[in-house]
N, C-alpha and C positions, 0 to 999 in steps of 0.2 A: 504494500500500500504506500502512495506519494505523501510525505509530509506536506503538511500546510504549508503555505509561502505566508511571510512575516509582510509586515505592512511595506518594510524596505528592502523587502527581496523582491525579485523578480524572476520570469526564467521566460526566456525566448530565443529563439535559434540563428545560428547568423553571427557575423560579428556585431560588436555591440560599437554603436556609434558615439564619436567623444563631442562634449560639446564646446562651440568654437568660444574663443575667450571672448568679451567685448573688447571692440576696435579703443583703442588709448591711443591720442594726440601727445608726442614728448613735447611738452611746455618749451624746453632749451632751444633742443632743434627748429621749434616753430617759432620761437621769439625772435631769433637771430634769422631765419628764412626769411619772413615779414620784415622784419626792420630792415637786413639789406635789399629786398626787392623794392620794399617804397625808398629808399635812401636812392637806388640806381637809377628808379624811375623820377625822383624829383631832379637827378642831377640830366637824366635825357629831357624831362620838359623845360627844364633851366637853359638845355644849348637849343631847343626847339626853339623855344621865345626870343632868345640871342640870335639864331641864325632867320627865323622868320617874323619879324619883328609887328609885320601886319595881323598875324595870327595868335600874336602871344598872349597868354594865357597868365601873366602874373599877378590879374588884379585877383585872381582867385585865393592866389597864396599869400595876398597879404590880408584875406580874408580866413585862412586857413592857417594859417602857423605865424602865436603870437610874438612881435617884436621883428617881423621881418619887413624888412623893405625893397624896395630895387634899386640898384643892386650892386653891393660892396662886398668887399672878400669876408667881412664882420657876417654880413646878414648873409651870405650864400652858407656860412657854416652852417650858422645859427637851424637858418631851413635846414640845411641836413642833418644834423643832431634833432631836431625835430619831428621830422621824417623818421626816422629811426626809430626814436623813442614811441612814434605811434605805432610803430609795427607792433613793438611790445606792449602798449597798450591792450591792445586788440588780442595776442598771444595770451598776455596772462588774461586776462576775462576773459576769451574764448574757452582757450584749451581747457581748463577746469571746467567748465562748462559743459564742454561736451561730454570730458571725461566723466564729470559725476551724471548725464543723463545716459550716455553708453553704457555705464553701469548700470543703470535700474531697467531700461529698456532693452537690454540684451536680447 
C-alpha cells in the first residue's frame, strides 16, 4: 500500500522543473551605464548646438541642469557633472524599485 503524501511532498514523473530567480537590476553597473550614457549624450548635443547653431537646443538645458549657462569651460562641466549625476539619480530610484517589485511579482 502507497503512503500518504505530506502537505509538502509531492510525487510526479519527469524531471522536476527549477524555478527561475526574479530578474535583479545591479544598482552599480546601472548607475554608472546611465550616468555615462547621459554624460556622452549631453557632451554630442553640446557639439550638435556648436556645430549647428540654427538648431540648437540649449535653451532646454538651461532649463534642465541648474546653474548652467552658454557656454564657458565652468558651465560645460558643470552640465556634465550634472548629466551624470542624473543618470544616478534615476539608477538609484529605479533599480530598487524594480528590484523590490521583481521580487514580489516573480
Amino acid at each position: 500500500m502507497a503512503e500518504p503524501l505530506h502537505a509538502t511532498e509531492y510525487r510526479s514523473s519527469g524531471t522536476p522543473l527549477l524555478a527561475a530567480p526574479a530578474p535583479r537590476i545591479p544598482v552599480l553597473a546601472f548607475g554608472m551605464s546611465l550616468g555615462v550614457f547621459l554624460a556622452v549624450t549631453y557632451v554630442l548635443c553640446v557639439g550638435f548646438d556648436l556645430i549647428f547653431p540654427g538648431q540648437a537646443m540649449y535653451q532646454t538645458w538651461l532649463r534642465l541642469l541648474p546653474g548652467f549657462t552658454w557656454l564657458s569651460w565652468q558651465s560645460f562641466l558643470l552640465g556634465l557633472v550634472e548629466s551624470f549625476a542624473y543618470g544616478w539619480y534615476v539608477a538609484l530610484i529605479f533599480g530598487p524599485l524594480f528590484n523590490f517589485f521583481a521580487r514580489r511579482w516573480k
